[in-house]
C-alpha positions in Angstrom: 0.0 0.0 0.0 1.6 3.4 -0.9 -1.8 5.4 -0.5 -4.5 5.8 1.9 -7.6 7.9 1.3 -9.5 8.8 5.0 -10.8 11.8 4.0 -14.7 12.7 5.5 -15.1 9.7 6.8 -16.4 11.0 10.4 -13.3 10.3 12.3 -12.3 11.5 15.6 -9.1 9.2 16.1 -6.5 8.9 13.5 -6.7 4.8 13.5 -3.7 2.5 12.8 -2.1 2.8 9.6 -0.2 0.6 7.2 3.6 1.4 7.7 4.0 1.1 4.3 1.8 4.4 3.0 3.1 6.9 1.5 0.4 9.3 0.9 -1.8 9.7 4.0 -5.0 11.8 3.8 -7.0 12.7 7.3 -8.5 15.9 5.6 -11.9 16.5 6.7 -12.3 14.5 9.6 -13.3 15.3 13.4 -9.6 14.6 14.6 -8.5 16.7 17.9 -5.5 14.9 18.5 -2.3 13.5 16.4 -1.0 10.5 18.1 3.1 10.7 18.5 3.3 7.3 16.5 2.5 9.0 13.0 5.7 10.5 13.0 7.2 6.5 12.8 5.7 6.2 9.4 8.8 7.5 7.5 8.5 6.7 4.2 5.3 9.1 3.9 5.9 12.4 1.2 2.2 13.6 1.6 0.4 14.3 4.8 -3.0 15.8 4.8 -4.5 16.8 8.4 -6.2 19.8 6.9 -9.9 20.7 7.8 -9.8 18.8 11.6 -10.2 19.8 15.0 -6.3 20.0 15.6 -4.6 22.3 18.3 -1.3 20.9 19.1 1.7 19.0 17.5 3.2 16.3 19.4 7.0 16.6 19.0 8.6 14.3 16.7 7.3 15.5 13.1 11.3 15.9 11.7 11.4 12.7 11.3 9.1 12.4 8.3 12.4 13.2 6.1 11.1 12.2 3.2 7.6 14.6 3.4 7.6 16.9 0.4 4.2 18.4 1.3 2.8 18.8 4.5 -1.4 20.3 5.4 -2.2 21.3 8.4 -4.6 24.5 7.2 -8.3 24.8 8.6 -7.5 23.1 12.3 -7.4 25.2 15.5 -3.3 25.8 16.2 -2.6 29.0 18.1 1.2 28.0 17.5 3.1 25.4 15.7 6.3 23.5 16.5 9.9 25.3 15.2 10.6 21.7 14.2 8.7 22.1 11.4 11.8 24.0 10.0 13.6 20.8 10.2 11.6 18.9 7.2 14.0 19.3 4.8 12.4 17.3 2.2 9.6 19.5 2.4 9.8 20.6 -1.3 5.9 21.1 -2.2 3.6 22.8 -0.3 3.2 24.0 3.2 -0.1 24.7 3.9 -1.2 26.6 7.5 -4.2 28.8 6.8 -7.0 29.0 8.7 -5.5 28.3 11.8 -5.0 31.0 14.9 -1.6 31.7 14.3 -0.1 35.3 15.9 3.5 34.1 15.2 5.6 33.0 12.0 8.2 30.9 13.3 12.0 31.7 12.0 13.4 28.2 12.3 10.8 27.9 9.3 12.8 29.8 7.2 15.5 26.6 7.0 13.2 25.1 4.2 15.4 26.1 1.7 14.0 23.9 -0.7 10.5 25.2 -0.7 8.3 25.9 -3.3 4.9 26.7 -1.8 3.8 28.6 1.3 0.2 29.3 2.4 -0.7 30.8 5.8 -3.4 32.7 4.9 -6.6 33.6 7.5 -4.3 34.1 10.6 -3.3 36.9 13.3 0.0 36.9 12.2 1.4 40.9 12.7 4.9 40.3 11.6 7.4 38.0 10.1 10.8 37.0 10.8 13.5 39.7 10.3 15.3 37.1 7.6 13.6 35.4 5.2 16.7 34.9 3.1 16.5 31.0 3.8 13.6 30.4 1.4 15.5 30.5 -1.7 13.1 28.5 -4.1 10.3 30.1 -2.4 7.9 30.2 -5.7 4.4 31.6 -4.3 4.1 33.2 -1.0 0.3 34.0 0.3 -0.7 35.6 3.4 -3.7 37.4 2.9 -6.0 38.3 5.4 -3.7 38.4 8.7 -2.6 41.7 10.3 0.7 42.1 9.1 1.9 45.8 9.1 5.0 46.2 7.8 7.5 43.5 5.9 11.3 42.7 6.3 13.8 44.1 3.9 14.6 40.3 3.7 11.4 40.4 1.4 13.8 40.8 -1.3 15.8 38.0 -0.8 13.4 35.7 -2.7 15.0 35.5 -5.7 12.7 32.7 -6.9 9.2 34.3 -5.8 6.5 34.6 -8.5 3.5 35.2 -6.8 3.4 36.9 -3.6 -0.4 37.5 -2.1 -0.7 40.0 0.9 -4.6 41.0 0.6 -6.3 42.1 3.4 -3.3 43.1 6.0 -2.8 46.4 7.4 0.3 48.0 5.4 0.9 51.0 5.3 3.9 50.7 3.2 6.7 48.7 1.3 10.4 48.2 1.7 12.5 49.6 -1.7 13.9 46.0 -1.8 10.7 44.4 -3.3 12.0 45.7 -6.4 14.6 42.7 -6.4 12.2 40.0 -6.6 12.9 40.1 -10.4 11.1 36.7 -11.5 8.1 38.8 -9.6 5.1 37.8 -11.9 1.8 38.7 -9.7 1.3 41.1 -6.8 -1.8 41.7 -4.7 -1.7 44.3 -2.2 -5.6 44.7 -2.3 -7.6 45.7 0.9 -4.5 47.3 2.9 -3.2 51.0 3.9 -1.1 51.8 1.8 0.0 55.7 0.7 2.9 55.4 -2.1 4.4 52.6 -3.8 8.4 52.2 -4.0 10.1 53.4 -7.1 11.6 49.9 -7.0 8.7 48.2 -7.9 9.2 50.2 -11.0 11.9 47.2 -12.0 9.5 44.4 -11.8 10.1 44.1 -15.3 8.2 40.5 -15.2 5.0 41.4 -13.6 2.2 41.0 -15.3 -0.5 41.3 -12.8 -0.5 44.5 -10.0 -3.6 44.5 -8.1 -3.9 47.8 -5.9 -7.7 48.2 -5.1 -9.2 49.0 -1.6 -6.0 51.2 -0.6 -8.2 54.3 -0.5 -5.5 57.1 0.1 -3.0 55.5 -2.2 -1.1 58.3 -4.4 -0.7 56.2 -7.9 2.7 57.0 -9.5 3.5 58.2 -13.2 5.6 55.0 -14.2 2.1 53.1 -13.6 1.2 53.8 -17.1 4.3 52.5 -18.1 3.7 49.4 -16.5 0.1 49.1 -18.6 1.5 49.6 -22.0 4.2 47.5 -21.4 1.5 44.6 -20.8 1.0 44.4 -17.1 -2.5 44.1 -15.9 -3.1 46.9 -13.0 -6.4 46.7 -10.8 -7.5 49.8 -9.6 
């Protein structure tokens, strides 16, 4: 057996399982608690808990080495393990949204390998001052927390193509978001902003900059410039 399919089946246990899986599937369930033994089955790359009744982590979770993609969104965590920083197999996807997260963990930002992060419909109000470790970072989304500000370390993401920040509270952006050449969509809708860096001028990549809901933003000239040059902007 390689996969096993539990999803909505009314559970509020996570039963035994086959030690041979490799793609394990709990989403939808009535689960409240992960037992420490999951974390034996080693050989699994896919690990769907989303959409539970899930509040704690037991410790143990590094050593699923081989996890390339790990859910945990729609459960009930107010905080989750720094270990999680230690999957370095995790590859995929890394999905936390929908939890009752306030903080954003920096041991996370060991996953240098990467490619998807959602953690979307928290409390986060910050993130970690570096962010440099997610180098093939590809899509970053965290709409609808309460961030106010982001790192300089923003810029770091060399690889980022899509970064979503909908529905926070900024008021601004730091210059060095015009690095993230490879840059292709933006969404800064629903927040507080005033101005917009002359640096995000360089995104020579983007095709899609969505800036509606900032009520007292003051749209700069090179906007234009961005539209006949074939970059959809959102008013």
């Amino acid at each position: 057996m390689t996969e096993l399919d539990l999803s909505d089946r009314g559970l509020t246990s996570v039963p035994s399982i086959p030690s041979d899986v490799t793609r394990l599937d709990l989403y939808k369930n009535a689960i409240a608690e992960v037992p420490g033994s999951l974390w034996s089955l080693t050989g699994l790359r896919v690990l769907n808990l989303a959409a539970n009744r899930i509040s704690v982590l037991p410790p143990g979770i590094s050593a699923l080495t081989s996890l390339h993609t790990l859910d945990l969104a729609h459960n009930r965590f107010d905080v989750l393990p720094d270990e999680l920083g230690e999957l370095a197999g995790l590859t995929e996807y890394l999905y936390v949204s929908d939890n009752r997260l306030t903080k954003f963990p920096a041991a996370w930002c060991r996953l240098g390998k990467l490619r998807y992060l959602g953690c979307t419909d928290n409390r986060l109000t910050s993130l970690p001052s570096d962010l440099s470790g997610f180098a093939s970072l590809r899509e970053l989304r965290l709409y609808r927390n309460e961030l106010t500000t982001l790192p300089e370390s923003i810029g770091a993401l060399s690889s980022l193509r899509e970064l979503h920040l909908r529905g926070n509270r900024l008021t601004s952006l730091p210059s060095s978001i015009g690095l993230l050449g490879e840059l292709r969509q933006l969404d800064l809708r629903e927040n507080s902003l005033t101005e917009l860096p002359a640096s995000l001028a360089q995104l020579s990549k983007l095709d899609k900059l969505d800036l509606r809901w900032n009520k007292q933003l003051r749209e700069p000239a090179w906007l234009r410039d961005f539209e006949e040059a074939g970059c959809m902007v959102l008013r």
